[in-house]
C-alpha positions in Angstrom: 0.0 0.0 0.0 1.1 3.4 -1.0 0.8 6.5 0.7 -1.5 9.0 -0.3 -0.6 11.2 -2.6 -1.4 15.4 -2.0 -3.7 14.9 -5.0 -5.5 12.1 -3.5 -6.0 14.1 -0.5 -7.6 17.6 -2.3 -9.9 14.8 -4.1 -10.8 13.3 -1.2 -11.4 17.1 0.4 -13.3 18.1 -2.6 -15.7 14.9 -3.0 -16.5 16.0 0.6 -17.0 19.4 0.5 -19.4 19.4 -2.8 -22.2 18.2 -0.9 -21.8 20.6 1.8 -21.2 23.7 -0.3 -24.2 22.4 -2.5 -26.5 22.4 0.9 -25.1 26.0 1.9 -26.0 27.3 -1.2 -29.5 25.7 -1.8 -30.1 27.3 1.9 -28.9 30.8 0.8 -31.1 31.2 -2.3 -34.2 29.4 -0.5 -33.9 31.7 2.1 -33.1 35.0 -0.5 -36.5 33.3 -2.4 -38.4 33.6 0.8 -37.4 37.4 1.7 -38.4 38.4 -1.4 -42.1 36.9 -1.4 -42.0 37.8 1.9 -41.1 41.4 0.7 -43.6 41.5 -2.5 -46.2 39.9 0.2 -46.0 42.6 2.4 -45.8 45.7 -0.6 -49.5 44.0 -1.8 -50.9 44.2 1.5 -49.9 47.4 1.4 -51.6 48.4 -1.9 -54.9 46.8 -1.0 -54.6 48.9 2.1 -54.7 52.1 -0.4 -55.8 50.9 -3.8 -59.4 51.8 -3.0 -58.9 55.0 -1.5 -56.7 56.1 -4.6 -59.3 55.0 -7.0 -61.6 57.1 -5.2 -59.7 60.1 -5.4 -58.7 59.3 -9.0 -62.4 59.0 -9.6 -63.5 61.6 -7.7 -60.9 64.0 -10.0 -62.0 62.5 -13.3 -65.9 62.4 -12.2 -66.1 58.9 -13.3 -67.4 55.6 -11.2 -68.9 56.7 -7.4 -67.7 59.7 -7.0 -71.0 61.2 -6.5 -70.8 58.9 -3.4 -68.0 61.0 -2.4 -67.7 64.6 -0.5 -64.4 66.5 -0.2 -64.5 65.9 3.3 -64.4 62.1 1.9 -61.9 62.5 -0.6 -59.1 64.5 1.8 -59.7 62.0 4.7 -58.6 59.4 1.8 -55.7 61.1 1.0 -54.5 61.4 4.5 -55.0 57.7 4.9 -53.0 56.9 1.9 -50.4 59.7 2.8 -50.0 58.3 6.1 -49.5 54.1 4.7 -46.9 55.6 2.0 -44.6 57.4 4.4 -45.2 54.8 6.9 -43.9 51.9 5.1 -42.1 53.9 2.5 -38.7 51.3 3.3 -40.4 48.6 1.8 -40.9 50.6 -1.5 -38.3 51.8 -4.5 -37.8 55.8 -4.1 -39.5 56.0 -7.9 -42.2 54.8 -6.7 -42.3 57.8 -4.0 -41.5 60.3 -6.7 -44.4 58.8 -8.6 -47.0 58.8 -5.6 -45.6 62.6 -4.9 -46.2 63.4 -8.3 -49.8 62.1 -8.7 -50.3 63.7 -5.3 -49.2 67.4 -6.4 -51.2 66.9 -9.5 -54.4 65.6 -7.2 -54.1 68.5 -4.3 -52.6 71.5 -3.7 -51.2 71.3 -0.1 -50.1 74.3 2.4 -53.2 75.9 1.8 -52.4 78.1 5.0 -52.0 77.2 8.8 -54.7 74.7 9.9 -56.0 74.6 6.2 -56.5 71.4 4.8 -55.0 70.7 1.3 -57.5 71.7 -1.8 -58.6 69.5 -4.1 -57.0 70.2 -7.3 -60.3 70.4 -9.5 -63.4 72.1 -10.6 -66.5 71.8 -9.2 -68.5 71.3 -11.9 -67.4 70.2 -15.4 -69.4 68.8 -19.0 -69.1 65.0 -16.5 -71.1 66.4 -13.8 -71.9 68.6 -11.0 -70.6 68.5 -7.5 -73.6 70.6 -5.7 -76.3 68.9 -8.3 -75.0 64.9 -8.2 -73.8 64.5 -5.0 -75.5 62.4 -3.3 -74.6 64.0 0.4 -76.0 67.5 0.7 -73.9 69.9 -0.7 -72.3 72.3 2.2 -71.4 75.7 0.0 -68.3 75.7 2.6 -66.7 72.5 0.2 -66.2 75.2 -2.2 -63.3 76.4 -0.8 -62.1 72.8 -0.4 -61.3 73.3 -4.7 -58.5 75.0 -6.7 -61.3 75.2 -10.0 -58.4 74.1 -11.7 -59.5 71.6 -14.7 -55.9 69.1 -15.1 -57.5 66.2 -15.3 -54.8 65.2 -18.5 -52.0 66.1 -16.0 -53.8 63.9 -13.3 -54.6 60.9 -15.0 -51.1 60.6 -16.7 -49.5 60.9 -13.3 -51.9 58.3 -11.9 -51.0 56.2 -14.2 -47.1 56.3 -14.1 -48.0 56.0 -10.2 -49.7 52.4 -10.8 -47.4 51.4 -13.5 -44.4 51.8 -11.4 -46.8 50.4 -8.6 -46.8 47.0 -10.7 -43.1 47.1 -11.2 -42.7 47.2 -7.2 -45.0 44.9 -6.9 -43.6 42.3 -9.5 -46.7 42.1 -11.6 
């Protein structure tokens, strides 16, 4: 019988060691795998947390779907819901999807109205779609009126809103 040989010893070392760095790396991507649905999970709870409150003030802009169900009362107690689950969990978002949720939110309110002012709702109150003191289905307060800019961007609006959702999807994995 010979001795072995330094080569018969670094096979020997690396028929062991293949199974073991095999297992290590099956448990480093399984895990990675698992932080990342974990991750995605979390950001879509997230959205169906928001998603109806910003179609309501997407349709509340546009004057399409139930917005008549809606006062501007309604529609700024949305955006403070959604304004507080975006900053809140902002970490578990990209920061263009941020930019994009900023954006549609300029283009949807003008904010600092003055101290203790809410922010104004970046819209008219009536347009050719409809009539805010005629179609809403909540008595119409003439005080909402100062609750509007009477600025008609809906164009500026809905193209925000929609880079918002499209980046949305990318975050989201869809």
């Amino acid at each position: 019988m010979s001795p072995c040989s330094s080569l018969d010893i670094a096979k020997f070392a690396i028929d062991a060691l293949t199974p073991i760095l095999v297992l290590v790396l099956g448990i480093f991507i399984n895990t990675s795998i698992k932080n990342g649905e974990r991750s995605t999970d979390l950001r879509s709870e997230i959205y169906k947390t928001i998603g109806m409150d910003l179609n309501d003030i997407y349709c509340y802009l546009s004057f399409v779907g139930s917005w008549k169900d809606l006062s501007p009362i309604d529609v700024i107690a949305r955006k403070r819901s959604i304004d507080r689950a975006i900053f809140t969990y902002r970490p578990f978002f990209s920061s263009k999807l941020f930019i994009t949720y900023q954006k549609f939110m300029h283009e949807a309110f003008k904010p600092f109205s003055g101290p203790g002012t809410d922010a104004c709702i970046r819209s008219d109150i009536e347009s050719p779609n409809g009539d805010r003191r005629r179609h809403c289905i909540n008595k119409w307060d003439p005080a909402w009126e100062t609750r509007f800019t009477k600025e008609q961007n809906n164009k500026a609006q809905g193209e925000a809103y929609s880079k918002f959702l499209e980046q949305l999807a990318r975050d989201l994995k869809l």
